[in-house]
C-alpha positions as CSV (number, residue, x, y, z in Angstrom):
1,X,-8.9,25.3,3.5
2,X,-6.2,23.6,1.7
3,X,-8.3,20.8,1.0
4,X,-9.7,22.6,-1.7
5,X,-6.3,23.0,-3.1
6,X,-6.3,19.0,-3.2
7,X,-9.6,19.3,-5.2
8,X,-8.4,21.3,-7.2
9,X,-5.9,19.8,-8.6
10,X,-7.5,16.0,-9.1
11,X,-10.1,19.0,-11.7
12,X,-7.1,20.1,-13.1
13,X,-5.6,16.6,-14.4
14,X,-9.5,16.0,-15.7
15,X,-9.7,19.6,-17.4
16,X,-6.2,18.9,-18.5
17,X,-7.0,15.7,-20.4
18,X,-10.0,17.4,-21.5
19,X,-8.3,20.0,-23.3
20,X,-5.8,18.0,-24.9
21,X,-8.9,15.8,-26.4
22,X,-10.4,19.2,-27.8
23,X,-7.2,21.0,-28.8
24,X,-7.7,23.7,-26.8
25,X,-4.6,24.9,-24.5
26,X,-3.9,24.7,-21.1
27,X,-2.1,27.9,-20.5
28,X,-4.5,29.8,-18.4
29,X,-4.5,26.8,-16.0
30,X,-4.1,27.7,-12.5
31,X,-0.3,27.2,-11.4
32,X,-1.5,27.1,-7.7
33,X,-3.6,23.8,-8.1
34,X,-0.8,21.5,-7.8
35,X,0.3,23.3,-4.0
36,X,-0.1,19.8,-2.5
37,X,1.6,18.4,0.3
38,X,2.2,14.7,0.8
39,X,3.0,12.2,3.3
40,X,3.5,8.9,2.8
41,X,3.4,6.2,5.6
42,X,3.2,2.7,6.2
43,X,5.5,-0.2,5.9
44,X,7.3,-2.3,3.2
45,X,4.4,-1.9,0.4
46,X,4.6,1.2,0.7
47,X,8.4,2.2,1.0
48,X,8.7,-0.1,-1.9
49,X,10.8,-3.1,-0.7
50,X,11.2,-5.2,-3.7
51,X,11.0,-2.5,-5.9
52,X,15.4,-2.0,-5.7
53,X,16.6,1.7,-6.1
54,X,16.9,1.9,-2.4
55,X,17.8,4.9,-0.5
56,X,20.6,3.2,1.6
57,X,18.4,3.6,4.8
58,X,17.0,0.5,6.9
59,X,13.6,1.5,6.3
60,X,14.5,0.3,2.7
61,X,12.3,3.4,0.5
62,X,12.3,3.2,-3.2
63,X,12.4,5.7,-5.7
64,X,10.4,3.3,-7.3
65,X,7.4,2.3,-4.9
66,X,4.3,4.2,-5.7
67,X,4.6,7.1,-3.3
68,X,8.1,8.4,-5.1
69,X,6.3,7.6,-8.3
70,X,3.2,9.7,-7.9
71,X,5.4,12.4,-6.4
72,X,7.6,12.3,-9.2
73,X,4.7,12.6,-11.9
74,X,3.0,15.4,-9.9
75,X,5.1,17.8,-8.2
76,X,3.6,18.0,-4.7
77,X,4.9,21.3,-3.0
78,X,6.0,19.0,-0.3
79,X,6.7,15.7,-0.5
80,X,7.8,13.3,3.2
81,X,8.4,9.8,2.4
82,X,8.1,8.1,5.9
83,X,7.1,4.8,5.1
84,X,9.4,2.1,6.1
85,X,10.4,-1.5,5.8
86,X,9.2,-3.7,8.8
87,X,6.6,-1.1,10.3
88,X,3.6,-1.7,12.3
89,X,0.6,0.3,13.9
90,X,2.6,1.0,17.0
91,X,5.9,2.1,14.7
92,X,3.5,4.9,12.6
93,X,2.1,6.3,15.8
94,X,5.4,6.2,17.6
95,X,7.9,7.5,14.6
96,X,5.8,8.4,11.7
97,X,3.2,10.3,12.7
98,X,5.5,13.1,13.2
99,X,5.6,14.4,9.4
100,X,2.0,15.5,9.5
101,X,0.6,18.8,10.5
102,X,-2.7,21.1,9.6
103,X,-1.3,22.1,6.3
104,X,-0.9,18.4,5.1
105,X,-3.5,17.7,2.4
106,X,-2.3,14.1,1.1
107,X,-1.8,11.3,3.6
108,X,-1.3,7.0,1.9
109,X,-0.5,4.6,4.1
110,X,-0.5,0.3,4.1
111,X,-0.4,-0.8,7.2
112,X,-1.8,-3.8,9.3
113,X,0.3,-7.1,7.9
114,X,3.7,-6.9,10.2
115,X,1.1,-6.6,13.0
116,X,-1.0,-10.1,11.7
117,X,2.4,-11.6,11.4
118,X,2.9,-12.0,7.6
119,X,6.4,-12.5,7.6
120,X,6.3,-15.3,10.5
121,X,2.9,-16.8,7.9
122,X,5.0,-16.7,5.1
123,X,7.9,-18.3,6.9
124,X,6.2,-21.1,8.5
125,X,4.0,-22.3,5.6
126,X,7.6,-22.5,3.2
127,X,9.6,-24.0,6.6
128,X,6.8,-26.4,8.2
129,X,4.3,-29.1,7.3
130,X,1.0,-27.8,5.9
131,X,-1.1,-28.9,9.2
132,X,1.3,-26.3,10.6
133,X,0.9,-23.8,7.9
134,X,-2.8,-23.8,8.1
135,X,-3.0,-23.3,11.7
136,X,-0.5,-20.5,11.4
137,X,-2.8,-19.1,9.2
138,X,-5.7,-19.2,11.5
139,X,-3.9,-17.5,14.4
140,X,-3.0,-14.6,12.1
141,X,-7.5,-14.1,11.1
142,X,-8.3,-14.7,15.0
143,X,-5.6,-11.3,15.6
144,X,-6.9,-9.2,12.3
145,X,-10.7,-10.4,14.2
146,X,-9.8,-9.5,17.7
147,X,-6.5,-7.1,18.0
148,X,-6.0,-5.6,14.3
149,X,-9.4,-2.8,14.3
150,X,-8.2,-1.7,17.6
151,X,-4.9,-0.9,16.2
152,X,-6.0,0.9,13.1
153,X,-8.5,3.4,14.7
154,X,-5.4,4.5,16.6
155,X,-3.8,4.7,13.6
156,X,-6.2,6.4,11.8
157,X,-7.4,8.7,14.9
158,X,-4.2,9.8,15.4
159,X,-3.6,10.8,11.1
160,X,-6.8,12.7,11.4
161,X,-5.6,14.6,14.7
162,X,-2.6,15.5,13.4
163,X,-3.9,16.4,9.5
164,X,-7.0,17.4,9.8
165,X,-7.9,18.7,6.1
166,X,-6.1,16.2,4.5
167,X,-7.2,13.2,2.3
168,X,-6.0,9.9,3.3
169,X,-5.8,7.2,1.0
170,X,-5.1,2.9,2.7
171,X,-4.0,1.0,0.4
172,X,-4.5,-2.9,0.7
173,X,-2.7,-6.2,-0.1
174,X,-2.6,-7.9,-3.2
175,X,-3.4,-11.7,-3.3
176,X,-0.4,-13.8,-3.4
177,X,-1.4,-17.2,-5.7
178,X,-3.0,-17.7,-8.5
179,X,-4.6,-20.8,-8.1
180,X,-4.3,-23.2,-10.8
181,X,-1.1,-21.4,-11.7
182,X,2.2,-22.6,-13.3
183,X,4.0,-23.4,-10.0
184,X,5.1,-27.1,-9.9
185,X,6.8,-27.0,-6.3
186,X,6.6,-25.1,-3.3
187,X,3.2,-24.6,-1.5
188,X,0.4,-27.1,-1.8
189,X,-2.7,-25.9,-3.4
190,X,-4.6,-25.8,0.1
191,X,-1.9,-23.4,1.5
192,X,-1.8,-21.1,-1.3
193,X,-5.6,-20.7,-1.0
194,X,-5.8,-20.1,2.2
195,X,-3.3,-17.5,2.0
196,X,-5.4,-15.7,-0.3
197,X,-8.1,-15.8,2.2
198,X,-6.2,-14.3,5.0
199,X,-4.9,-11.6,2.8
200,X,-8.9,-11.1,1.5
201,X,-9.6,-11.2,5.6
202,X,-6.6,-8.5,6.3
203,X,-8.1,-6.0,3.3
204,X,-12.0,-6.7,4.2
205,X,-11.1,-5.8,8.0
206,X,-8.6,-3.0,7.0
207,X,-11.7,-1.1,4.6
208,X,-14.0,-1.4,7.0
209,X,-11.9,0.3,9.4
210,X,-10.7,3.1,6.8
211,X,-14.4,3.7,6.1
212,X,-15.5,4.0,9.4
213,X,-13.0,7.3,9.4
214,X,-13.9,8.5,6.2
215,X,-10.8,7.3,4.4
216,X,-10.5,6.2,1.0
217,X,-9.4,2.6,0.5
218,X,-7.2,1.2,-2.1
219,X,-8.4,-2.0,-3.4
220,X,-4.7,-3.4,-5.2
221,X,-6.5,-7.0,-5.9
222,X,-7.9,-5.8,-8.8
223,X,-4.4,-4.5,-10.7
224,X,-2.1,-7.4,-9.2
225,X,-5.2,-9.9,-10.8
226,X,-3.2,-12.0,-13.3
227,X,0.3,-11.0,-11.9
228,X,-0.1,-13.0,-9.1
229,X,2.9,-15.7,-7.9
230,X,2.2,-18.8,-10.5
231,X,0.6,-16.7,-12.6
232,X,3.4,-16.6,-15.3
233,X,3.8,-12.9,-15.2
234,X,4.5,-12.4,-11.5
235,X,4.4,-8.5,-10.2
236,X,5.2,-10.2,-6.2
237,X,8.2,-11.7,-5.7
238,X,8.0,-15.7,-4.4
239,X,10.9,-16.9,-1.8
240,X,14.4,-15.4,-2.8
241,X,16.5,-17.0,-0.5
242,X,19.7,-14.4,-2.2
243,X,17.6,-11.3,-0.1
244,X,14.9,-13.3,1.7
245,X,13.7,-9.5,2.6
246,X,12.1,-9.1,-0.5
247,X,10.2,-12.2,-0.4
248,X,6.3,-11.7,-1.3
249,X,6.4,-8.1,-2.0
250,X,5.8,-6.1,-5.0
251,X,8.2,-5.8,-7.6
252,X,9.0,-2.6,-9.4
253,X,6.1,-3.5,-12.1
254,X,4.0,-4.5,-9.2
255,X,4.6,-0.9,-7.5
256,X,3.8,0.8,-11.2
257,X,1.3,-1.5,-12.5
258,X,-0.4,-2.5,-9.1
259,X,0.0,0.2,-7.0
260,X,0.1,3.4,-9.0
261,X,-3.1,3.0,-10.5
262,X,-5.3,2.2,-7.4
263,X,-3.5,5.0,-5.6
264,X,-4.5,7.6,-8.8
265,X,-7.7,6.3,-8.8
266,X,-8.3,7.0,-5.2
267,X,-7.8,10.7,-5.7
């Protein structure tokens, strides 16, 4: 199975590193363990809006959002950047989905937060009063509690119909505030926390549902900790209202420094 081919190359980085601790060489290593191929779906997280270095297509990929990054360090035989800018559960089934066959061993994908209505969140809690915000924000838990899981199984159903042997890693949202932060306008405290909460509800649903199919999930959280909007050292961009598009997403240290590592890990 090619699987093992997968597996076999996550060995060779550890023997790799091994070696170079030791001083032994690396020549005899096996040429054939890095025979991977990669598909990368999802929406803006992952095709790297944000991030600049665009490939002039409305799906908005960047050569610097994790996927290219990853592909770039490791020389996957194959690698099919589908991701793209805007994309729900219905747009991966419908026009993703496509890029994967039986010889696919490496599937990420974030996915989930167009269909809870982040963008309309975001823009209503900067637009409107915070009565307004907040009940915004409570419409968008009720669809991750009632509508989102639905959506993902099909989503992930469909990924493991199509790829069968391959390892699927869904990667998560970071947390947008840091409370307490440096910000002295914008968002009253209350919002900002509760916006943390619904992204915390989004990635606690979104595991769950990952698990269920024997996926690996991507816990970002942890990396964006301290890089947070406020925070002084922001890796997400707040409101720019020059290319409102890449408001609240990752910036090109948030795809490296946030992203990148959670994704490695995974493997």
């Amino acid at each position: 199975m090619k699987m093992s081919r997968l597996v076999a190359f996550s060995s060779s980085l550890l023997l790799g590193a091994a070696l170079a601790l030791t001083g032994a060489g690396i020549a005899n290593a096996d040429s054939s363990a890095a025979a991977v191929d990669y598909v990368a779906l999802g929406d803006s997280y992952s095709s790297g809006v944000g991030a600049g270095s665009y490939d002039g297509s409305s799906c908005k990929r960047s050569s610097r959002a994790y996927p290219a990054l990853w592909a770039a360090a490791n020389s996957p035989t194959t690698f099919d950047f589908a991701a793209c800018s805007g994309a729900r559960t219905g747009d991966v089934t419908g026009s993703q989905l496509g890029r994967l066959n039986s010889s696919t061993d490496l599937v990420s994908i974030s996915i989930g937060g167009n269909d809870a209505g982040f963008a309309d969140v975001m823009t209503t809690c900067v637009l409107q009063s915070e009565a307004t915000c907040l009940n915004r924000i409570a419409t968008a838990r009720a669809y991750v509690d009632s509508t989102l899981p639905g959506r993902l199984d099909s989503v992930y159903a469909a990924i493991r119909a199509k790829a069968p042997s391959a390892q699927v890693v869904v990667l998560g949202y970071p947390r947008f505030y840091q409370l307490g932060g440096g910000c002295i306008a914008g968002l009253s405290e209350k919002e900002r926390a509760a916006i943390n909460g619904a992204s915390d509800h989004l990635n606690s649903a979104t595991a769950k549902r990952a698990a269920d199919h024997g996926f690996t999930f991507g816990d970002v959280r942890t990396t964006f900790t301290g890089h947070e909007i406020c925070s002084g050292n922001s890796w997400l961009h707040s409101v720019n209202w020059l290319n409102i598009g890449e408001s609240y997403h990752p910036t090109a240290a948030g795809q490296s420094g946030g992203y990148l590592p959670v994704f490695n890990s995974a493997l």
